[in-house]
C-alpha positions in Angstrom: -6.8 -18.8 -14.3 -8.4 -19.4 -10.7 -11.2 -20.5 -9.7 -14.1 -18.7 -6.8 -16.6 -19.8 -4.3 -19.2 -18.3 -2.4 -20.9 -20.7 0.2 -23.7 -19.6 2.6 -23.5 -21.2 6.2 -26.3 -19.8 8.1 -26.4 -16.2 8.6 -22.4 -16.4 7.4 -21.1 -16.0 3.9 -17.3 -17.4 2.9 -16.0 -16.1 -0.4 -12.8 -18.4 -1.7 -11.1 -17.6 -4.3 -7.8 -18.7 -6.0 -5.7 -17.2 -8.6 -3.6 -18.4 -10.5 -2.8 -16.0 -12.9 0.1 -14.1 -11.7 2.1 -16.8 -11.5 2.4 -17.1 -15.5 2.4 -13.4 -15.1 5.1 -13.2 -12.7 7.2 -15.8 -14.5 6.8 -13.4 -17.9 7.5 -10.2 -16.5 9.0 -10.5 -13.0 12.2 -12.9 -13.5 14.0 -11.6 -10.5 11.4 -13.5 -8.4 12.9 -16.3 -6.4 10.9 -18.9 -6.9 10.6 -21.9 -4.7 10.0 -26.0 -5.2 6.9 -26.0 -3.1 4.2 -25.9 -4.9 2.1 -24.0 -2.7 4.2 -20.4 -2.8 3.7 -19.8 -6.3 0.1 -19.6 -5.7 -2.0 -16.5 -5.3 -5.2 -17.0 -3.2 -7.8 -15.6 -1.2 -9.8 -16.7 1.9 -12.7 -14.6 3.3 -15.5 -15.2 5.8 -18.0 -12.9 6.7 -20.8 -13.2 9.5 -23.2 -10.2 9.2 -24.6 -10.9 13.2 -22.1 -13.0 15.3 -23.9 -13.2 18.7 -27.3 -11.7 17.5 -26.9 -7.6 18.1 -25.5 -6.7 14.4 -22.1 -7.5 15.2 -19.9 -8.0 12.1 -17.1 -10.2 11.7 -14.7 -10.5 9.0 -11.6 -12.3 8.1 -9.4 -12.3 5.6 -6.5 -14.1 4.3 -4.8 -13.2 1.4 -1.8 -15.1 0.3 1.0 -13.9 -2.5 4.3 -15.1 -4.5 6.4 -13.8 -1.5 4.2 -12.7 1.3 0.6 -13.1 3.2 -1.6 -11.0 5.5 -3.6 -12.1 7.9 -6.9 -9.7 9.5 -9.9 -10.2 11.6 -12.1 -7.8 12.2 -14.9 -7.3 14.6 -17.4 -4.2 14.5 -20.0 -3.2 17.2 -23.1 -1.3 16.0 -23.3 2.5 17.0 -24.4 2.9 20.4 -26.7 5.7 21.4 -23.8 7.1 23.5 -20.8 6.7 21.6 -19.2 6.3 17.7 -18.9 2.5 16.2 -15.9 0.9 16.9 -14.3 -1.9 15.1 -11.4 -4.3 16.9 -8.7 -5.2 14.4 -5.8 -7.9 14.4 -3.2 -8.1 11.8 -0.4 -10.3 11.2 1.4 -10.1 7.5 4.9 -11.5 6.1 6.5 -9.7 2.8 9.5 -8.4 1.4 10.6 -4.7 2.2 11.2 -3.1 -1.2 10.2 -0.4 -1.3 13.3 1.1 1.1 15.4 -2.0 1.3 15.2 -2.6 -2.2 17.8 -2.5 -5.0 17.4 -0.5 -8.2 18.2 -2.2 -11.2 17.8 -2.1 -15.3 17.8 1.4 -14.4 15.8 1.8 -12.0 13.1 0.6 -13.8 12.5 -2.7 -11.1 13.8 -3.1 -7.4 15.0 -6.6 -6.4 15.4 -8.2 -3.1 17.5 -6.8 -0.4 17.4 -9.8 1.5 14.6 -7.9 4.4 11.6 -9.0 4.9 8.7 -7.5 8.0 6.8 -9.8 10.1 4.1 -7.6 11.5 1.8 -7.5 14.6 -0.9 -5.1 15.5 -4.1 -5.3 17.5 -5.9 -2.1 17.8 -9.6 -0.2 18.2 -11.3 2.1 15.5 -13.5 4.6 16.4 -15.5 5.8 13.1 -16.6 9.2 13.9 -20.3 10.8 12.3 -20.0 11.7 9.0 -20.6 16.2 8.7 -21.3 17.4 5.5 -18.6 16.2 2.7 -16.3 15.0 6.1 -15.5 12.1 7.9 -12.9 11.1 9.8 -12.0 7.9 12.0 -9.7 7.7 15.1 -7.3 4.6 16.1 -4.9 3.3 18.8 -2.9 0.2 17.9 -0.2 -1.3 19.5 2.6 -3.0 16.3 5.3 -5.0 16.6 7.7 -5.3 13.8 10.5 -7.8 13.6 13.0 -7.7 10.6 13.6 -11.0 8.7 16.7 -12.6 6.3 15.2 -14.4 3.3 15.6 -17.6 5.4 13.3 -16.6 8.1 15.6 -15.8 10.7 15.4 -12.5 12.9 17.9 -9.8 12.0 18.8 -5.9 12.9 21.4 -5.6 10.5 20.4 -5.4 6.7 23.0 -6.4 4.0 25.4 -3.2 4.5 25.4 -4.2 8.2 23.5 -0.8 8.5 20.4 -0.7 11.8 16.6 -2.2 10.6 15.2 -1.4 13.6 15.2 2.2 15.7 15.5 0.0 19.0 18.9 -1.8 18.3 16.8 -4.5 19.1 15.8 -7.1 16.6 12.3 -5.8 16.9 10.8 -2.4 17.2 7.3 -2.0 19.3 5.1 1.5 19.5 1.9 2.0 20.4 0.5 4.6 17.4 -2.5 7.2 18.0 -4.0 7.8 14.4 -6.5 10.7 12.9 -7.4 10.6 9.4 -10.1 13.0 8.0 -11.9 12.2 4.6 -13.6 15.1 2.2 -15.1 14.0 -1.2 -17.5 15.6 -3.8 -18.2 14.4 -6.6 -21.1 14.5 -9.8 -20.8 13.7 -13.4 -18.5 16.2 -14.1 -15.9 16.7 -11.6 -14.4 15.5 -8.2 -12.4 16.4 -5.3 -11.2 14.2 -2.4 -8.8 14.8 0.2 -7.2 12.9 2.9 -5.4 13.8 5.7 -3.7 11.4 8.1 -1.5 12.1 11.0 0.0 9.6 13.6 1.3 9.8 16.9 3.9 7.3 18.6 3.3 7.3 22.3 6.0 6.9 24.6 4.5 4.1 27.0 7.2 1.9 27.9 11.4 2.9 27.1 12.4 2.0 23.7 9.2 2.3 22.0 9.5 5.0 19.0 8.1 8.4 19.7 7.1 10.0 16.9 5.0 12.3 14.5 3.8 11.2 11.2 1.8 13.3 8.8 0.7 12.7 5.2 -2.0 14.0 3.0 -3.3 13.4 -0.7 -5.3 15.7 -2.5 -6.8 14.9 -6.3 -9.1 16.5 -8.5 -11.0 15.1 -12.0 -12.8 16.8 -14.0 -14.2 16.6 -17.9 -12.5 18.9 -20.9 -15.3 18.3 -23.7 -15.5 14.0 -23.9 -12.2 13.5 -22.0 -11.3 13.2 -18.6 -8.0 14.7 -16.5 -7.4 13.8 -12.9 -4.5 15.2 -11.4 -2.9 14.3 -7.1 -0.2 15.5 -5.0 0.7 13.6 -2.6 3.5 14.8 1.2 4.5 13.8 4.0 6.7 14.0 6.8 8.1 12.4 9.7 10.2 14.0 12.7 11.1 12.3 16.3 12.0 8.4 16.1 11.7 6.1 13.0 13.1 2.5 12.1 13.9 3.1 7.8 11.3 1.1 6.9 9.1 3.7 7.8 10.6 6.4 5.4 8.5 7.9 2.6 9.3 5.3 -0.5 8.6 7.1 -4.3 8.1 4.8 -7.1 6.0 2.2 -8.4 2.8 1.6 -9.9 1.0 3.6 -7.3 3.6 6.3 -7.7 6.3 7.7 -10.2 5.8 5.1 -12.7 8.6 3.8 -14.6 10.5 2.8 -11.8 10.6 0.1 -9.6 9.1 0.3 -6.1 10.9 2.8 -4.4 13.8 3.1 -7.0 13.1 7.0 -6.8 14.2 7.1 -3.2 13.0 6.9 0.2 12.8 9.7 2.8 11.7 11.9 6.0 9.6 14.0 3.9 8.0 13.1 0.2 6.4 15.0 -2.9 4.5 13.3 -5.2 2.4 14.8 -8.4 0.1 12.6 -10.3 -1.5 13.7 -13.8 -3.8 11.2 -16.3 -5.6 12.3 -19.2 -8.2 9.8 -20.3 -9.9 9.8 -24.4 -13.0 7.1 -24.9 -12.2 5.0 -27.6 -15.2 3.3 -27.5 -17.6 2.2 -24.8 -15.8 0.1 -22.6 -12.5 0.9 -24.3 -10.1 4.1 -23.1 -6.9 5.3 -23.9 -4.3 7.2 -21.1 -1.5 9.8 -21.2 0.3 10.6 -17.7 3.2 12.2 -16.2 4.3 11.7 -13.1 6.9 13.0 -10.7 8.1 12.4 -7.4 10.9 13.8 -4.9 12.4 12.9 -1.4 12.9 17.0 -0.9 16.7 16.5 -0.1 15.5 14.3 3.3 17.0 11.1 2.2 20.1 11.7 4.0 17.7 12.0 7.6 17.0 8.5 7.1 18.4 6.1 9.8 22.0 4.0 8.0 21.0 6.3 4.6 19.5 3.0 2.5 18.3 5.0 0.0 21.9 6.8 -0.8 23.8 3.8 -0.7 21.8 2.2 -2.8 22.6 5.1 -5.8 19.0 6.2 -6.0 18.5 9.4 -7.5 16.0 11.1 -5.3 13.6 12.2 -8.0 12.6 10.9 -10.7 9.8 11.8 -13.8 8.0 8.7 -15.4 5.7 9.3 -18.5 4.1 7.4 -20.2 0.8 5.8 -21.8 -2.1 3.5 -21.4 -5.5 1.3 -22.2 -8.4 0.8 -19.7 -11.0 -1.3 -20.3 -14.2 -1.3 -18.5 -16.5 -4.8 -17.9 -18.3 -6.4 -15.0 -15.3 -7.9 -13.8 -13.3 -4.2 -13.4 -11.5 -2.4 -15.1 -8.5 -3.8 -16.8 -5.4 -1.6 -17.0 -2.2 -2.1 -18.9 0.4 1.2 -18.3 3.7 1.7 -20.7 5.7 4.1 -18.8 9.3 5.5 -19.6 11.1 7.3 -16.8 14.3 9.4 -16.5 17.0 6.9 -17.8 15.1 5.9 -21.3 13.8 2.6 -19.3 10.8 1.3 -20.0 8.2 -0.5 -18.1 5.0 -2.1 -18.5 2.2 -2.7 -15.6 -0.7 -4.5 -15.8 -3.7 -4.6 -13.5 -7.6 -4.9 -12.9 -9.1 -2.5 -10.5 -12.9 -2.8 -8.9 -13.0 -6.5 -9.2 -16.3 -7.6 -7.5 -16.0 -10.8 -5.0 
């Protein structure tokens, strides 16, 4: 249910679109939702405008706004064209509000869900892109942004203390600020048959000022696909690891739709360092109709207990967990619709639903 708009304003295009939908969808399957008497939070909506040549060189601008159940998100971005001397660079501002789950979280039905812990994020960052030249299979991009994170209460009020009474922040402040130097490096291949893609990412806190967090971030995910007769199998692993300064909300979370499914976002645990292996086994059915089979698996490697005030031992989370499970995707102009029925460690089950390339 929602409705979509596309209106053309002179060389600019602005795409609105509102979506209704998860609200019935959230009300079904998501009953630990707080839900409010305005009107206006339970709806899910999109705002985006998009000039293709702002002052007349091929300058790009693009914001969006995207608004959910419990949290929005906020970015404008600006892109130069290459010059003859130097990469493309694109100037982005962000500002978001949401719920942190995926560490502050609380398990429960087994850790197949995570409920509120009563912290929310408001972010800030401002930064510059520089998108190197694409060699071969590669390419990479280079940022600097400065962020500013302040913790939240459910009320909107500024805290450093979460429930426990346990540090948010690495400061002691009731904000954190860092100024982050970022390389990620992209290789794909891909034909009818088969693919590889990897992605590596490492960032770099830079001690400018006293206070702001110095640290080294690294993370990488590597999967392959390939066909076995008319099916399809894609297996990932996904690591990281962080050393030097970090707030908890910037542990590794595991769990979730997008991780070790049959658990709630980041009812596995949350850690310095993560492990993360991926398997799906696709079977046509019939044209636009595919059934799945997947395993997943996930582990903190022990580093849970490196985490600033511990959130994810207190909490009783088991620091690995195996989800398996099974699935249907079906493929029309709109994207691909996915429903998941996963299973994890503790005989809970959970069901996901999603749609995946949706054109706007």
């Amino acid at each position: 249910m929602g409705a979509q708009k596309s209106i053309q304003a002179g060389k600019a295009k602005i795409d609105f679109n509102v979506d209704l939908t998860q609200k019935l969808c959230g009300a079904i399957l998501l009953p630990h939702i707080r839900y409010s008497r305005n009107l206006l939070s339970q709806v899910i909506a999109r705002f985006s405008l998009k000039h293709p040549n702002l002052f007349g060189r091929n300058e790009k601008l693009d914001i969006l706004w995207d608004k959910g159940l419990g949290d929005s998100n906020i970015l404008i971005a600006f892109r130069r064209p290459k010059p003859d001397w130097f990469c493309p660079q694109s100037f982005t501002f962000q500002h978001s509000v949401g719920p942190e789950i995926a560490v502050h979280g609380l398990p429960v039905d087994l850790f197949s869900r995570s409920g509120s812990g009563g912290v929310n994020l408001c972010r800030f960052s401002a930064g510059v892109d520089f998108n190197e030249p694409s060699t071969s299979h590669w390419s990479s991009t280079t940022s600097i942004k400065f962020e500013h994170v302040r913790p939240l209460n459910n009320e909107g009020r500024s805290i450093n203390m979460d429930l426990d009474g346990f540090p948010i922040t690495s400061s002691g402040r009731s904000y954190d600020n860092m100024v982050v130097l970022k390389q990620e490096s992209q290789y794909a291949v891909a034909n009818d048959n088969n693919f590889t893609r990897l992605n590596f990412q490492m960032e770099q806190g830079l001690p400018l000022l006293s206070k702001w967090l110095i640290f080294n971030r690294f993370k990488f995910v590597a999967s392959k696909g390939f066909k076995l007769g008319p099916t399809f199998l894609v297996t990932s692993l996904t690591g990281g690891s962080i050393v030097g300064d970090m707030a908890p909300y910037q542990a590794f979370a595991i769990g979730g739709i997008d991780s070790v499914r049959g658990y709630g976002e980041g009812a596995v645990g949350s850690g310095r360092s993560c492990l993360v292996a991926n398997g799906e086994f696709t079977i046509p059915m019939t044209k636009e109709l595919e059934g799945a089979v997947f395993m997943d698996f996930g582990t903190d490697l022990g580093s849970a207990c490196h985490v600033p005030g511990n959130p994810s031992l207190r909490q009783g989370k088991p620091g690995s967990g195996l989800g398996l499970g099974y699935g249907i995707r079906f493929n029309s102009h709109f994207g691909q619709f996915r429903v998941d029925y996963a299973v994890n460690a503790f005989q809970q089950k959970t069901a996901y639903f999603g749609i995946n390339n949706v054109g706007s």
